[in-house]
BAZA-945760 format. One record per atom (N, C-alpha, C, O): x, y, z. Coordinates in steps of 0.1 Angstrom, whole numbers, plus 2048, in hexadecimal, padded with zeros to 3 digits. Layout:
XYZ...
! end
This chain:
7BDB9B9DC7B4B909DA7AEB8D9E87B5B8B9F27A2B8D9E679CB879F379CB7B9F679CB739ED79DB76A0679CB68A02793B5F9FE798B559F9787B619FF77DB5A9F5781B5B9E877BB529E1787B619E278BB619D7796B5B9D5798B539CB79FB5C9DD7ADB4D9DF7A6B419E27A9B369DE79CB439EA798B349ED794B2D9DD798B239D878CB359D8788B309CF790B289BF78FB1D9B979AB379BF7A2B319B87ADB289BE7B4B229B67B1B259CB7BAB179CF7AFB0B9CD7B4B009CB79EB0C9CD797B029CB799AFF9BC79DAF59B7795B0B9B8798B019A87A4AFB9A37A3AF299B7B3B019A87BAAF99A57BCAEC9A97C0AE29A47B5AF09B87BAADE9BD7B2AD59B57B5ACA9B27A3ADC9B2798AD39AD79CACC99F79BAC099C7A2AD89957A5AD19887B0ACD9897B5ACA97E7B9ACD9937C5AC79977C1ABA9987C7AB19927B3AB49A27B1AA69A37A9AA19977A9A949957A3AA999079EAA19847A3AA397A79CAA19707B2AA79777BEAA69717C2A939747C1A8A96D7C6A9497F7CAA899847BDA7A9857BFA6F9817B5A7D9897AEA779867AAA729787A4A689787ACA7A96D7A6A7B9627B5A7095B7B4A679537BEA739607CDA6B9587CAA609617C6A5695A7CBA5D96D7C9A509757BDA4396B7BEA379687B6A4C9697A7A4B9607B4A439557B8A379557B6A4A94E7B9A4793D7C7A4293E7CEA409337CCA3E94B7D6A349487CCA2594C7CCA1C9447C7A249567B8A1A9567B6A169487BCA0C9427AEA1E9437A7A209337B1A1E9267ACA1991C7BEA209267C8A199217CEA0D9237D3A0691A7CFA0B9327D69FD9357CD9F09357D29E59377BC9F39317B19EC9317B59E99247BB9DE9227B19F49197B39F49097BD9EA9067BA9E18FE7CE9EC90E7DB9E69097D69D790C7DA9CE9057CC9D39187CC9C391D7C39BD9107C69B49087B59C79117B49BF9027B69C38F67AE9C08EC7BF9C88F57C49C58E87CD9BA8EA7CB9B38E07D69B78F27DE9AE8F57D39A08F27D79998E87C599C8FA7C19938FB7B99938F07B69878EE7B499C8E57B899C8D87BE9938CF7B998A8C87CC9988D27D69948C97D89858CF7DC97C8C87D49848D97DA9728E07CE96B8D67CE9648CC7C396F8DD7B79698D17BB9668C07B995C8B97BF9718BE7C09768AD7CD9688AD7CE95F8A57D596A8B67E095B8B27DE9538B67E694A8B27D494F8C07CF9428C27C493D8B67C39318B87BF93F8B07B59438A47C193A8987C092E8947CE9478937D79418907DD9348937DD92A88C7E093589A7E592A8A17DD91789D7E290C89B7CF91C89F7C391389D7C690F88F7CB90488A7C391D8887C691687B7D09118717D090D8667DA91387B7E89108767E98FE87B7EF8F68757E38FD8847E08EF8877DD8EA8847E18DF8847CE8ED87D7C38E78757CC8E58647CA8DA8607D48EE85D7D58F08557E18E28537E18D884C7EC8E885C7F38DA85E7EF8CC85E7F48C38587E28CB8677DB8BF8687DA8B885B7E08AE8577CD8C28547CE8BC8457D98BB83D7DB8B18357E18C683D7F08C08367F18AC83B7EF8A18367F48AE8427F88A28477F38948467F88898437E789984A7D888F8427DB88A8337DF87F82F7D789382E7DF89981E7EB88B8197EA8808127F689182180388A81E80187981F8058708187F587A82E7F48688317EF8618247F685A81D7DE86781F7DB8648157E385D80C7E38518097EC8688057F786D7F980085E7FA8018577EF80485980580F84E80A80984880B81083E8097FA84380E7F383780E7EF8347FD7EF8297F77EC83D7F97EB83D7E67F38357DD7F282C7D480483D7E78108367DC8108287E180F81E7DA8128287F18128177F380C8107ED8108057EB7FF8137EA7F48087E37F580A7D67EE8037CF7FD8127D07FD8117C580E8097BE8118017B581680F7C681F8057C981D7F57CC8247ED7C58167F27D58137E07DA80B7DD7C880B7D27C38047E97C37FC7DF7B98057DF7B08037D47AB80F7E67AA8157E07A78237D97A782C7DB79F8237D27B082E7CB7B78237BD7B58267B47AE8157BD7BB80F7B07B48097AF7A48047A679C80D7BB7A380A7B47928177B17868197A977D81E7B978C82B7AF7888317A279083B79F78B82F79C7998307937A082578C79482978378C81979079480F78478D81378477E80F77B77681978E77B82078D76D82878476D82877D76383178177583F77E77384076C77784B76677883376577A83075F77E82C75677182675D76882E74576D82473D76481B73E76181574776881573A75980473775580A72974680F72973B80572174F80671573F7F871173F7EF7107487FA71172F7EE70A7277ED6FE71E7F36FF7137E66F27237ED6EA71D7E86E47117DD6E770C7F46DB70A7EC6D86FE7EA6CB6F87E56C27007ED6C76EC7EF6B56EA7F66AF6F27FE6B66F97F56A06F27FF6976F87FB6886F57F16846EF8016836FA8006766FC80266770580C66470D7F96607027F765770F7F66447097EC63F70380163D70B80963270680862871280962A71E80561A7088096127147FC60D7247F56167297FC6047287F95FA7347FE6077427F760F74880A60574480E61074D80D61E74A80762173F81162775280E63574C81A63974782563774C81764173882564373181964E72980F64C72382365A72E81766672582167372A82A67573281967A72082368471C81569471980A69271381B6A171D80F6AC71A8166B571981D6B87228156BD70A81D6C970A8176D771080B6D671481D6E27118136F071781B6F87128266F770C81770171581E71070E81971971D80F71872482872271E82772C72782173872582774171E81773972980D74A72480D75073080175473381975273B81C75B74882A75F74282D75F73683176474C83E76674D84675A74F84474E75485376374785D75974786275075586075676086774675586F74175F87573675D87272F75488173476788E72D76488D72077188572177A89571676F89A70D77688E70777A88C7077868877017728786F57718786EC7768836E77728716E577E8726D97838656D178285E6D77798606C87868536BF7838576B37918626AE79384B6B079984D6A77A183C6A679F8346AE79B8396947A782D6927AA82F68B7B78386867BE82068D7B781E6877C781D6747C981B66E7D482066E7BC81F6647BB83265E7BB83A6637B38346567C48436537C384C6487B78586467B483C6427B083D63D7AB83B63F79A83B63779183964D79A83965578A84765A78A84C65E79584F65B77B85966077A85166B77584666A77085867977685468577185E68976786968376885D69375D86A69A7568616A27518556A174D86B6AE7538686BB74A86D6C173F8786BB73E86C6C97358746D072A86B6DB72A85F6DB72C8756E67288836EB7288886E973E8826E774888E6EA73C8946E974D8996F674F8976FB75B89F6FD7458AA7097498A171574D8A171C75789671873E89172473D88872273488A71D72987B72873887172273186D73272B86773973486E73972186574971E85A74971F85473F72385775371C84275971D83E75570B84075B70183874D70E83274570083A73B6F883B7376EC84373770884B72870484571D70883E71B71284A7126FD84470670184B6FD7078576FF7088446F370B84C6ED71483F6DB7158346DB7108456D27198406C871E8436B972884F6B672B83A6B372D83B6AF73D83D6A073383A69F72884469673B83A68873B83E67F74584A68074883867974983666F75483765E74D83265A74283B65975483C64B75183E64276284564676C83763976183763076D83062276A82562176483661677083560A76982460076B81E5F676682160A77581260877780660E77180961876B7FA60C7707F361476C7EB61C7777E66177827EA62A7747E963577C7DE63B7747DF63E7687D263D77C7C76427787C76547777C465B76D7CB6597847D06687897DA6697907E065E7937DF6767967E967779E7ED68A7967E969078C7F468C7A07F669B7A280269E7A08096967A580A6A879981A6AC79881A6BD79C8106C379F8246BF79B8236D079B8356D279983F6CC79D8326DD79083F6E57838416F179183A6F979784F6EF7938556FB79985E70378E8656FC78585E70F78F86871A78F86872579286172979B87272C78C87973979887474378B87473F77F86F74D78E86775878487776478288276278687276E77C87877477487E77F78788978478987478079087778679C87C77B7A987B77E7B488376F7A488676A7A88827637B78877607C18707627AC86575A7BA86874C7B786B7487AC8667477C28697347BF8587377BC85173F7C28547307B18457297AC84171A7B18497117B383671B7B183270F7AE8247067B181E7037BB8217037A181370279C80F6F179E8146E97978056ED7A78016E37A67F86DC79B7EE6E37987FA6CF7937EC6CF78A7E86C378F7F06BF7987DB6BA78C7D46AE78D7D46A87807CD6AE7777DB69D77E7DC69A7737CD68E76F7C668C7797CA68B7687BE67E7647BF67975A7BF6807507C166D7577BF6677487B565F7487B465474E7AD6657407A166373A7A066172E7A266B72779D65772779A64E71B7A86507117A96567067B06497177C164D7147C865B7117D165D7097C066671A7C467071A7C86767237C067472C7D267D7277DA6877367D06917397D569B73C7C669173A7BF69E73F7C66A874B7C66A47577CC6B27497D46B87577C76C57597C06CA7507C66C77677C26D276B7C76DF7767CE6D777C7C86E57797D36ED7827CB6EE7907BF6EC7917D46EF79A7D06E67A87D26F57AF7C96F97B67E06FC7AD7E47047B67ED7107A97F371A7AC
! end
């Protein structure tokens, strides 16, 4: 072998010896580029997730607030409509009105809920009040007031307490009037 001809062939080995090496130096580059994004890829692709795992949650949650504001309000309504059930309503009816002083008497009927342990007071100290029944009055029970006092009393005000079936203390103001020997009552409170 001549040496131009060794030279040549030690050139090409060293030559494709360096673009051997060069060429892998190359394509670990070219792979360790690829592995970053794929990596920053995948961080995206789970930040993405992530987003909407958050978002998704969010509205669950939202969701649930709604859901618990629904039952409360529908709970409070009815907690006030049995409270407003469970509560009086009188309506009144004949009676009568005797006598120089006031001596009168007005029956009513209960068209609310039941209630127990009745009372009757007025704002005058000088009206006797009494009630019937005292104990327990039902829903479409009757019942009646009368006042007597040794003067004559044109108006003046009483109000019927009792304790309802949820065991609210009540209590209903009326304005009483006697007009042309009659008790006119009207409801105050």
């Amino acid at each position: 072998m001549t040496t131009n001809e060794l030279t040549a062939v030690l050139n090409g080995v060293f030559h494709n010896h360096a673009e051997k090496s060069f060429g892998v130096n190359e394509a670990v580059a070219i792979i360790a580029a690829v592995i970053a994004l794929g990596a920053l890829f995948v961080a995206y692709l789970a930040r993405q997730d992530s987003k909407k795992s958050a978002d998704a949650a969010q509205r669950a949650t939202d969701l649930l607030a709604r859901q618990l504001d629904l039952e409360i309000n529908e709970r409070d309504r009815k907690i006030q409509k049995e409270v407003a059930e469970s509560r009086p309503y009188l309506t009144w009816r004949g009676g009568h009105h005797a006598g120089d002083g006031l001596s009168c008497s007005r029956e009513f009927e209960n068209v609310g809920g039941e209630v127990k342990n009745i009372g009757v007071t007025t704002d005058d100290k000088e009206i006797a009040a009494t009630i019937s029944p005292i104990t327990f009055l039902p829903q479409k029970g009757l019942g009646k007031v009368e006042f007597t006092s040794p003067k004559r009393i044109n108006s003046f005000s009483f109000t019927i307490t009792s304790t309802t079936k949820l065991e609210e203390l009540c209590k209903i103001t009326f304005r009483a009037v006697i007009d042309q020997r009659m008790l006119k009552i009207s409801q105050v409170t």
